[in-house]
N, C-alpha and C positions, 0 to 999 in steps of 0.2 A: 257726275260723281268725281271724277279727276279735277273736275276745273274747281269744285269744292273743297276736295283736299288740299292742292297745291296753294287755296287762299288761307286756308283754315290754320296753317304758321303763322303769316304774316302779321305783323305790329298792328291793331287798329287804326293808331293813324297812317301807316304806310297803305290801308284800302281806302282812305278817307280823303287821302291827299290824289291818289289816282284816280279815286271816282271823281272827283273836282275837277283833275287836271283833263280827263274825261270829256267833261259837259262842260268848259273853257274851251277845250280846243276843236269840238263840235262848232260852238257858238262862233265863234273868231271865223272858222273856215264859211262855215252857213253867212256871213255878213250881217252880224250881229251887231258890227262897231266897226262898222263901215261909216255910217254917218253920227255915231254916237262915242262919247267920252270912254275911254276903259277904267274900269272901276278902279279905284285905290284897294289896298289889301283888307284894310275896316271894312269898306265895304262888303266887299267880296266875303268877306269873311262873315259878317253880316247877312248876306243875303242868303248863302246857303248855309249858315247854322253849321260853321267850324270856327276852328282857333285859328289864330294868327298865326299859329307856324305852319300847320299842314296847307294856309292860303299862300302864306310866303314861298315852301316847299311846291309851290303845283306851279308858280306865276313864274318861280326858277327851272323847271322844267321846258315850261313853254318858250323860255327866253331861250334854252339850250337848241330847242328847236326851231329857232328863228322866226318864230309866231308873233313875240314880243321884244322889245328894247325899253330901258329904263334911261332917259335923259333927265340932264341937270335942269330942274325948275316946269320942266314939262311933266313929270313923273312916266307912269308905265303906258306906252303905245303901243300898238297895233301895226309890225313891220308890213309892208306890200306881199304881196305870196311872190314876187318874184325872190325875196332873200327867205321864204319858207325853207326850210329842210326835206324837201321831198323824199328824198331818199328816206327816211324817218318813218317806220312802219305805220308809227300812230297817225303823223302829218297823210299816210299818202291812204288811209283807212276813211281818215274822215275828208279827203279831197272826194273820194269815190264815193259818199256818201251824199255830198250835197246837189243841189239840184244838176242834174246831170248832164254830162257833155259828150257825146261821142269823141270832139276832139283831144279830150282827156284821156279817153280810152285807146284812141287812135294812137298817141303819142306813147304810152306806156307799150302798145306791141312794137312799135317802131323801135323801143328800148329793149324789148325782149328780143327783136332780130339781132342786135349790136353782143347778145351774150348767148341765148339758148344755143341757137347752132354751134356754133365751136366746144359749148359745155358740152354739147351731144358727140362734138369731135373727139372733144379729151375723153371723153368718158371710154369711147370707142377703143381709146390707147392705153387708157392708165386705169380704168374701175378694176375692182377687186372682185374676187367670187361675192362678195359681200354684197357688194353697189351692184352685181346686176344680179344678185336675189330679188336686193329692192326693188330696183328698174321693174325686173318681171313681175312683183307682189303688185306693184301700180297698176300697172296692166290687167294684171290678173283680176283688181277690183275692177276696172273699173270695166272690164268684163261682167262681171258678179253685180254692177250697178243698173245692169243693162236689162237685171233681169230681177231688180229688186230686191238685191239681199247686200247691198253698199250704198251709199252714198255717193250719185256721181260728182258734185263738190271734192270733194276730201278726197275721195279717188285720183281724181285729175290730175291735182294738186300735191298728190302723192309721189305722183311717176314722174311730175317733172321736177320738184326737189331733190328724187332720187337722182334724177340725172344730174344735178346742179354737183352732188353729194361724189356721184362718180368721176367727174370730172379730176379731182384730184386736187384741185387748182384753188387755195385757200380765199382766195379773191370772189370766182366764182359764190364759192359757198357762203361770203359775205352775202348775196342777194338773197340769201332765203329766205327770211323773214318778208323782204320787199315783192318779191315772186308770190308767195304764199297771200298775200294781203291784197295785192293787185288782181291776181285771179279766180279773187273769192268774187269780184265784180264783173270781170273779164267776161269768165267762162258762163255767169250767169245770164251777162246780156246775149252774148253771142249764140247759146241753146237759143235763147229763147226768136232768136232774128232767124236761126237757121231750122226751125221748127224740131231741134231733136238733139239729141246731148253729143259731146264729141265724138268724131272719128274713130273707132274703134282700129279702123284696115289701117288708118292715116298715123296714127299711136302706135301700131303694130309695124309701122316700117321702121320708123325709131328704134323701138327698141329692137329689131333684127338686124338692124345695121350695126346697134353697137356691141350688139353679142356676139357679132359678126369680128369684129373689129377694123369693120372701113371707115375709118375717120371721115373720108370724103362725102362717102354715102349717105353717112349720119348725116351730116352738118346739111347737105340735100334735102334730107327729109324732113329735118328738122325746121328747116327756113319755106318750106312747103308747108309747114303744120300751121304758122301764124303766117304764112302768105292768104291762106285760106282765110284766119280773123279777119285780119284788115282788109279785105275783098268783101266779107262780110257784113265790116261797120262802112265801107263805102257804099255799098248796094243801098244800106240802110239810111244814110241821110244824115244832117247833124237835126236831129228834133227834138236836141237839150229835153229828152224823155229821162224821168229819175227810175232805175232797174227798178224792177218789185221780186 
């Protein structure tokens, strides 16, 4: 119902232009046009039954996320994923989507240890009554998910935002969208490797360390919590297996 309201403003061609830019930047990431030509705009425009502008508006999008380049006499290409925009929630939604790589998964906690711990540090020094409401309300679900009346997704997902949130650290809170989008994959594969949903006791030190306020502690526990992931996707093997 939210996701309906919040579309149910928007311009038609503003959902028109994103459902395109959508199933374009699925296609591109899938290797779509890895060995085939990228379509000119007519085309494209053509193929999926829109206008020219909402094709031109989706193919400017993708450019902005480094998916594509338009060169003189060559027209619109297909950049290398090494100049992708990873950071880019929609780029790192559909990297997690196509056929799958544990080394892909591997690399994004290896990203989470370079920021979660220390957020879990600051949080520990600077969160507000507010940010460790949250912190505990995460927890709290994902307690409540344990037992069927949450979701342990969006739980999860919950408490560590809220830490990213408590940290204080405007930086930090730039990764939220990228955290959030990562761990809709993350947490999925890893339940299912480690036969059971996250660490409740292992969550639970987290956040008593930063209600605590040992910075040290935190960032301890913290770097303990995705020490355990990537122990878990090495256990596991790279068997380029796509999540379900």
């Amino acid at each position: 119902m939210a996701t309906r309201a919040a579309t149910a403003g928007r311009p038609p061609g503003r959902n028109l232009t994103h459902d395109l830019l959508d199933r374009l930047g699925r296609q591109i990431v899938m290797g779509m046009y890895d060995q085939a030509v990228f379509p000119t705009e007519a085309e494209l425009a053509k193929q999926h039954g829109v206008s020219r502008s909402v094709t031109r508006e989706a193919v400017k999008m993708l450019t902005a996320k480094g998916l594509l380049s338009a060169r003189p006499r060559q027209g619109t290409v297909v950049r290398p994923a090494t100049a992708w925009s990873l950071f880019d929630p929609d780029v790192l939604a559909w990297l997690m989507e196509r056929r799958f790589s544990l080394d892909t998964l591997r690399h994004f906690n290896e990203l989470r240890i370079a920021i979660e711990p220390e957020a879990a540090a600051l949080a520990a020094r600077f969160a507000t009554p507010a940010d460790l409401d949250a912190i505990c309300l995460g927890w709290n679900r994902m307690a409540a998910a344990e037992t069927g009346t949450d979701d342990p997704l969006a739980a999860d997902i919950a408490f560590h935002l809220a830490i990213l949130a408590g940290s204080q650290n405007p930086f930090y809170r730039q990764f939220r969208d990228i955290v959030a989008a990562a761990l809709r994959t993350s947490i999925r594969v890893t339940n299912r490797v480690a036969g059971r949903t996250a660490s409740l006791a292992d969550h639970a030190a987290v956040r008593d360390t930063i209600l605590a306020g040992d910075a040290a502690a935190a960032r301890t526990a913290m770097r303990a919590l995705i020490d355990e992931v990537i122990a878990l996707i090495d256990a596991t093997g790279n068997d380029a297996e796509r999540p379900t």
